[in-house]
N, C-alpha and C positions, 0 to 999 in steps of 0.2 A: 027668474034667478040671474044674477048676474052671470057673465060668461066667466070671466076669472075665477069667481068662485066655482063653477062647476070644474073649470081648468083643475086649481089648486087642487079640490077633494080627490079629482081621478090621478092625477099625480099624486100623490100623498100615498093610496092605497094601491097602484099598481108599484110604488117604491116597495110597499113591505111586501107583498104579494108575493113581486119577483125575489126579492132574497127568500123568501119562504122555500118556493120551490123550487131553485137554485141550493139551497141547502140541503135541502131532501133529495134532490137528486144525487147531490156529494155523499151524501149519506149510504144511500142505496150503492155505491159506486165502491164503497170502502171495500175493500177483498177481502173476503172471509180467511185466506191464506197468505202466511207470510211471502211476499215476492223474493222467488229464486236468489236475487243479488241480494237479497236480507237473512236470509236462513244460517248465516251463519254466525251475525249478533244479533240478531232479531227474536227472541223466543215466543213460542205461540203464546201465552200469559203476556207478553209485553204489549204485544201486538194487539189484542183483546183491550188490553188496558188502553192502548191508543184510541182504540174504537170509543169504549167509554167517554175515554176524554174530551172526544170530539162530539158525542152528543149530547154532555153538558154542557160545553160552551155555548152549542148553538138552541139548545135548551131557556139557554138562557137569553141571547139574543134575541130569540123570537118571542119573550116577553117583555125585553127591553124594549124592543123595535111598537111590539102593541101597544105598550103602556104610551110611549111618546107619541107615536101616531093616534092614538085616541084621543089623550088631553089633547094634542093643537088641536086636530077636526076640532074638539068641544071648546076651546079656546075662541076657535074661528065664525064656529057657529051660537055661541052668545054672547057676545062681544066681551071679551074678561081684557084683549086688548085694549079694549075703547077705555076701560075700568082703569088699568094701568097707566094708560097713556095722561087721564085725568087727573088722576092720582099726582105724576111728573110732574104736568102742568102747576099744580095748587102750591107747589113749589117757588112759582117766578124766578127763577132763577136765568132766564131766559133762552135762546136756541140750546147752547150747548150744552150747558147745566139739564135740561130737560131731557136733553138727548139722552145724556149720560145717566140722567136716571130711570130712564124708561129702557135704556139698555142694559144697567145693570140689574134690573129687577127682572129681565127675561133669563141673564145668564142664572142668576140665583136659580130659577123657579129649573133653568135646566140641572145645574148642578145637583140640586134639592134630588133632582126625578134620576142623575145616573150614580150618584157616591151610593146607595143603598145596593146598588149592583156592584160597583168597583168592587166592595167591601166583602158580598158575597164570593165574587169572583177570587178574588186574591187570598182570603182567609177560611176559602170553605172548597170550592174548585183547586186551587193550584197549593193549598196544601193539602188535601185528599191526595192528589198526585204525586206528592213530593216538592214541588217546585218552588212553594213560598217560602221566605225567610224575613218577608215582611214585617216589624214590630209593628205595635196599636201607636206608637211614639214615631216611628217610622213614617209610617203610612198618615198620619195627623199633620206631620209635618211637612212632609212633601205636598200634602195637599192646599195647604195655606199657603206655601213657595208660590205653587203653579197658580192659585187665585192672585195672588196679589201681583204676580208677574204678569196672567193675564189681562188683569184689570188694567193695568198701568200699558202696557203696548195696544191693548184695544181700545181705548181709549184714545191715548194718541195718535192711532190710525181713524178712527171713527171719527177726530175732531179733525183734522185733517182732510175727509172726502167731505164732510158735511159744507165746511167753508170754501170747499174749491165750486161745490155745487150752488152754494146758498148766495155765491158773491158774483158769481161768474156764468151760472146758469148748466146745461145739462150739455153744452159744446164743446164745454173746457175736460171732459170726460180721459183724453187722453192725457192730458197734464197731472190730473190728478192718480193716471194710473202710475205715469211716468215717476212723480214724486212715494208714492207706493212701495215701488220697486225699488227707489236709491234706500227708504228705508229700510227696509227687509234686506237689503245688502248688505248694509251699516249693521244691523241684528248681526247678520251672517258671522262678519269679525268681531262682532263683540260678545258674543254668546260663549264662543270654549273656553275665553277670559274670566269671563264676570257671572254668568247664569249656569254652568253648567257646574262649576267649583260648590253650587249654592247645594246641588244634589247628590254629588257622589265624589270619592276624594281619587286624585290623580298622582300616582307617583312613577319615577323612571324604574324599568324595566331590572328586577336586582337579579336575574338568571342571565350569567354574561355569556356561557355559549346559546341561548337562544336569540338574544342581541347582537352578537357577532355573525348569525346565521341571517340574522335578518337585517344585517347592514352589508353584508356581502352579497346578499342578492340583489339590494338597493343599489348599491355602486354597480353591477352588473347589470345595471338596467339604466344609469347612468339619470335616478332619482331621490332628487335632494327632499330631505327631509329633516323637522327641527331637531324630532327626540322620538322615541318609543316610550309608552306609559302602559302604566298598569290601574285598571281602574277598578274599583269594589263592588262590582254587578252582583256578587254574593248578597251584599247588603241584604237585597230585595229579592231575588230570584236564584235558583241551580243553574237557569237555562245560558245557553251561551253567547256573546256576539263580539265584534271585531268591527271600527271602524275608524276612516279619516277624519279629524276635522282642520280646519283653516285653509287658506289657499297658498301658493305658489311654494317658496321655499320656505315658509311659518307654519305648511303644514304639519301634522302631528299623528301619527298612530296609537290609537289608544286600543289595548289588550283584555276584556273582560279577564279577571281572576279565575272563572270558571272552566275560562275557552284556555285559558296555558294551564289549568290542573288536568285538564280532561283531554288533551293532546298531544301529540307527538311533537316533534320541533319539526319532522319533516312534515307535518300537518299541517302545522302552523303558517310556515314559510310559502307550502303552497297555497293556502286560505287570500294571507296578505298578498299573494301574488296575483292573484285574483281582482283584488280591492286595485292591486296598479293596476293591473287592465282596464280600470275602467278608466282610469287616467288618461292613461297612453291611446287611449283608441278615441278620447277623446268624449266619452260618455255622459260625463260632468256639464260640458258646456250646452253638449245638445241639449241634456234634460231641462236647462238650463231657460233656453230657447223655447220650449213647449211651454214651459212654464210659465215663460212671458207672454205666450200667444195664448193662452190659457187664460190666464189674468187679465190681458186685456180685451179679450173676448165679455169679462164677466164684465169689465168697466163700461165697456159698450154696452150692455144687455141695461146695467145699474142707469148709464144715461138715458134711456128709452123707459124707466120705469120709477121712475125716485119722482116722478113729479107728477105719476099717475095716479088721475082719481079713481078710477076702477078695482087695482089694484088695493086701494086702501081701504076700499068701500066692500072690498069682498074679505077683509081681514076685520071688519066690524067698525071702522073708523067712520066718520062724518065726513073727513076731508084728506088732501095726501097732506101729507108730512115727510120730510125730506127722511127727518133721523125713523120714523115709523116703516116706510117704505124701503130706507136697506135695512131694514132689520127684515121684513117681510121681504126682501130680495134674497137676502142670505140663506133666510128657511128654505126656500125653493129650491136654491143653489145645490142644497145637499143629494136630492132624489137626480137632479138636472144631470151634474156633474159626474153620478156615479153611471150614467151610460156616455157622456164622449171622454169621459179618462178609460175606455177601455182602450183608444188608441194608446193614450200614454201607458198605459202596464203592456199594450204586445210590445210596443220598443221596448220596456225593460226589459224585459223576456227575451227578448231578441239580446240585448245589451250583458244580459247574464253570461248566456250564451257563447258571446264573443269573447267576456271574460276570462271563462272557464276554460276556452283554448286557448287563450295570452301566458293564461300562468301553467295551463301544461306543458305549452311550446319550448316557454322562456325559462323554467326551474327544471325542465326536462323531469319530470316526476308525476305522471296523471294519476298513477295510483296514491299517492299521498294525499292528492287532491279528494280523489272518491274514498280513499281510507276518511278524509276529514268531513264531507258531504255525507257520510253513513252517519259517522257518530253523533253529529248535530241534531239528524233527523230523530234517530234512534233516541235522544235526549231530552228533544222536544216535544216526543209522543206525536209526530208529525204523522199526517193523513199519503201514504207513501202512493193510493192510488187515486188522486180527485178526479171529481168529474168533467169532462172537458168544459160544460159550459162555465163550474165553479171558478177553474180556470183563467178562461177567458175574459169575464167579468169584474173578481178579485184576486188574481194572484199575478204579483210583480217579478215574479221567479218560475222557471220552468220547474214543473213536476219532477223529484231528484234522481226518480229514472230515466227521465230523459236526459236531463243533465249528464250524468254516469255513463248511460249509451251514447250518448255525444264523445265522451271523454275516451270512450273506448275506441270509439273508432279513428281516432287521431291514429293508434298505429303500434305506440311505444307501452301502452296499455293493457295485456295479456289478462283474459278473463279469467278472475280469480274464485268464480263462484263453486261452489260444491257439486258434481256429477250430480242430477238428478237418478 
């Protein structure tokens, strides 16, 4: 048997394995009783209903996760790639024309295998719960948005490494990662412009003491910013979020509609205070840095494997193939990457963290903070006890009791929970 192929299979099945029991252990972890610091918007019914919600999603996961993980193995083990790849071929269309067809029929075959999930998930899961607001018109059309947006940047990026590798050999590996990166930058500004307008509508903020609360604090921190917006996160969901986009002084605050129906304005101010924390501490660039060391770790990995016979031959191919090879790169990529990004989620974690005392320090108001870090949770049906490996593994945010007892012990914080 080839060695790669045996590689690939046991990666493949220790990837879903460990989410499996990673899951189950989250599972088992969930507190049968509401936590102290929740007893008092938390109702035993809600809190039940949390529980539920969290083991249909993963209910559902772990048939997502089977289904995909058996078709590749059965993919890999009677050649349907070698089938595909042929198929591209009879085409003559030459290197990139072939590429492009042999990549767009993998993305299909995947899309094919997760819209039947989405579909479950969002019109059967999260509106059992409450949270869909989903249309069949909605949901149709955001889906064709993200195909044809994906088609078109993955493409461009795929023709892109295929020619820096095909013309220049597997050396030039960091050039091509280099050119990678100025794209994905260029994305960066032009995405809140041009692609993000395409999903959801963006207007200036019409509640003027909550804009004047939240340009006063900005001047108090002496952070320029374009505009505040309000965006229709209703459209599609109850649930709530709060984020920046753009850089320097073109940046922008955008407001889910959900998150200023569902909070206070000192919630609010301290949420967004938050978000500058990650500014001011500099959080953006670091992540920034990982993310390049990241990326060009994979470019490295892609130049030692894009022109391997083994590799190709354990994916049912006759020969490598440059565009076959990262397509068989990037499959790997997915099991590979979800154990060294556990560094990059502790820095977030860490980065939250640091956050969450920036805008306590700096709004002087930590219970507004935790008053707004409760209701999200409580909103979200969020898992208030996980388990530390779940943690560790997948979550880019500290568990929101830790958070909350971080927040308390700053000082100005006075525990507000009910006498047991």
């Amino acid at each position: 048997m080839n060695i790669y192929l045996a590689i690939i299979i046991v990666l493949l099945l220790a990837s879903y394995l460990s989410d499996l029991v990673v899951d189950l252990l989250n599972q088992k972890a969930f507190s049968n009783e509401v936590p102290k610091e929740f007893e008092n918007i938390y109702s035993k019914q809600e809190h039940n209903k949390a529980k539920q919600y969290l083991l249909q999603n993963d209910r559902l996961s772990f048939l997502k996760g089977f289904l995909s993980t058996a078709l590749l193995i059965t993919f890999i083990l009677t050649g349907i790639f070698r089938t595909i790849d042929n198929f591209a071929e009879s085409f003559n269309l030459g290197l990139i024309g072939t590429a492009l067809i042999f990549s767009g029929i993998i993305g299909l075959i995947q899309a094919i295998i997760a819209i039947p999930f989405s579909v479950y998930d969002t019109f059967i899961i999260e509106a059992q719960y409450g949270f869909n607001r989903t249309t069949v018109k909605t949901f149709i059309s955001d889906l064709i948005k993200a195909a044809v947006l994906g088609a078109i940047i993955g493409a461009l990026l795929l023709t892109i490494i295929i020619l820096f590798f095909d013309k220049f050999g597997p050396s030039v590996w960091i050039y091509a990662w280099a050119v990678v990166v100025l794209f994905e930058l260029l994305l960066a500004f032009v995405a809140p412009v041009v692609i993000m307008p395409l999903f959801n509508k963006f207007t200036p903020i019409d509640n003027q003491e909550l804009k004047k609360a939240i340009e006063r604090y900005f001047q108090s921190q002496n952070f320029q910013i374009q505009g505040v917006y309000k965006m229709d996160g209703s459209k599609r969901s109850t649930k709530a979020n709060a984020f920046f986009t753009g850089f320097g002084r073109f940046r922008k605050l955008v407001l889910f509609d959900t998150l200023i129906e569902k909070h206070s304005i000192e919630e609010l101010v301290a949420i967004l205070a938050h978000e500058v924390g990650h500014f001011k501490k500099k959080h953006i660039p670091k992540s920034i840095v990982v993310s390049l060391v990241t990326s060009a770790f994979m470019f490295f990995v892609i130049s030692r494997l894009v022109f391997s016979e083994p590799l190709a031959t354990a994916f049912g191919l006759d020969k490598a193939k440059i565009y076959t090879n990262l397509i068989f790169i990037s499959i790997l990529f997915g099991p590979i990457f979800k154990y060294i990004g556990v560094v990059s989620k502790m820095l977030s974690r860490r980065f939250e963290f640091q956050a969450d005392h920036f805008a306590a320090t700096t709004y002087g108001n930590p219970n507004a903070l935790i008053d707004g870090l409760k209701k999200l949770s409580v909103d979200h049906l969020s898992n208030l006890t996980p388990h530390p490996v779940k943690v560790f593994f997948d979550y880019t945010h500290p568990p929101v009791l830790s958070r909350i007892e971080r927040l308390r012990s700053i000082g100005s914080a006075p525990d507000t929970r009910p006498n047991p």
